[in-house]
N, C-alpha and C positions, 0 to 999 in steps of 0.2 A: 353667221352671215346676216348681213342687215339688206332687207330688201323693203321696197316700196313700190306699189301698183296704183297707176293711173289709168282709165279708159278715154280717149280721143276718137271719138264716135266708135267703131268695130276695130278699133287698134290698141291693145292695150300695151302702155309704155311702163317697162316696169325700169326700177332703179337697186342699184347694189351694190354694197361697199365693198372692196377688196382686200380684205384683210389676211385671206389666208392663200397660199399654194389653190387650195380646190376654187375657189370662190372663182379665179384667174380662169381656171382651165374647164371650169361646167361650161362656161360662157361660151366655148368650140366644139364639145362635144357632140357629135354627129352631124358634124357636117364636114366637107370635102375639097369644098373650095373657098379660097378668102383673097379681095381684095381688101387693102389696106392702104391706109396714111399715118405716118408714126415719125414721131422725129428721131426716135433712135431704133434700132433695130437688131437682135442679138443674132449674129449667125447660126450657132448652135440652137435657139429657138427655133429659126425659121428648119432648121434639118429635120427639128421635132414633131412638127404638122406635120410631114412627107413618110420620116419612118416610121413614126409613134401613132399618129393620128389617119394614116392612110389618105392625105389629101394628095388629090390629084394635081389642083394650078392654085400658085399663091404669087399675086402681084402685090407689091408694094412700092407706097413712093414715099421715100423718107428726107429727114429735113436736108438742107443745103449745106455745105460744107464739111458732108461727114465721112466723105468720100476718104480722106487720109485716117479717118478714126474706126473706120469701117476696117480698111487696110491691117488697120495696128491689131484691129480685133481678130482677125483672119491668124497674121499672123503669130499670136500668143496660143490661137486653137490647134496648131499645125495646120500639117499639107492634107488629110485628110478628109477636112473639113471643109478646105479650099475647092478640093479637087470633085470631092460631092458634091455644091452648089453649083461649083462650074457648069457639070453634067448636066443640073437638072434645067441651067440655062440652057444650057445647047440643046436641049430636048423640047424647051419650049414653056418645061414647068412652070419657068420661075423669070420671073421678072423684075427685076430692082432699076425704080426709076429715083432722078434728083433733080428734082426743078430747078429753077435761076435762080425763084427765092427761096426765103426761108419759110415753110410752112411748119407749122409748129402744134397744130390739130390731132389727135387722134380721132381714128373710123375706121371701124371696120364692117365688111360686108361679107355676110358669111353666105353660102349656098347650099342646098343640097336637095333634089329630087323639085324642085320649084317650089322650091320653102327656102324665106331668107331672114336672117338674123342683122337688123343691123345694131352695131354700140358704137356709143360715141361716150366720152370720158376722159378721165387723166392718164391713164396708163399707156405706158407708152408699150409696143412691140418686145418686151426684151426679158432676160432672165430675173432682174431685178423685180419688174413689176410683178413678175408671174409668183415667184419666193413672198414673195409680202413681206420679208422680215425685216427690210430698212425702211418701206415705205407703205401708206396710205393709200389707194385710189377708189375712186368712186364712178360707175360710168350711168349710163342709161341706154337702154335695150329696148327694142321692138321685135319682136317675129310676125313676117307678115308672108303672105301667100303669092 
């Protein structure tokens, strides 16, 4: 893992390549809650914060038209997997939003006990990114208080 640390007065912003499975998934560890922006987003990921990771509420607003690709992803995972997200909407968990336009950004905000993690970078939300084995990313992080 290739990292890089900068200080911004008592903020230190560090930087990190994505190269591998753990690289993806250090960057959530211990914390509970995550708002996001992502232009794609893996259903089966988002299951994985809730039962793997024990997060409580994860909102995302992912890019614009993917609402039918989202669908197609739903249905290749089965009813299963439909039917868990559904739940944790109607519970209040989970929130998938889609704006008018196309935002194409990744961020994320992590939370836990009032400590917050933010990263911003290439990787999008999804199983792909997290695997590293077809791609690259790079993001940049801050934990702040």
């Amino acid at each position: 893992m290739a990292q890089v640390a900068f200080a911004i007065g008592s903020c230190q912003l560090l930087s990190r390549v994505l190269a591998r499975r753990q690289d993806f998934d250090s960057l959530f560890e211990g914390y509970n809650r995550l708002q996001a922006i992502s232009y794609v987003v893996s259903p089966d990921l988002l299951l994985h914060f809730f039962e793997k990771r024990g997060f409580s509420e994860v909102e995302v607003v992912v890019g614009e038209n993917l609402t039918q690709q989202y669908r197609q992803a739903l249905s290749q995972k089965g009813r299963q997997v439909t039917e868990a997200l559904a739940e944790l909407v109607e519970q209040g968990k989970l929130k998938i939003l889609v704006p008018k336009r196309t935002i194409h950004s990744k961020l994320y905000i992590l939370q836990r006990d009032g400590l917050y993690r933010v990263i911003q970078g290439s990787a999008n939300l999804t199983e792909t990114a997290r695997q590293a084995t077809n791609q690259v990313n790079y993001v940049w992080y801050a934990d702040l208080a």
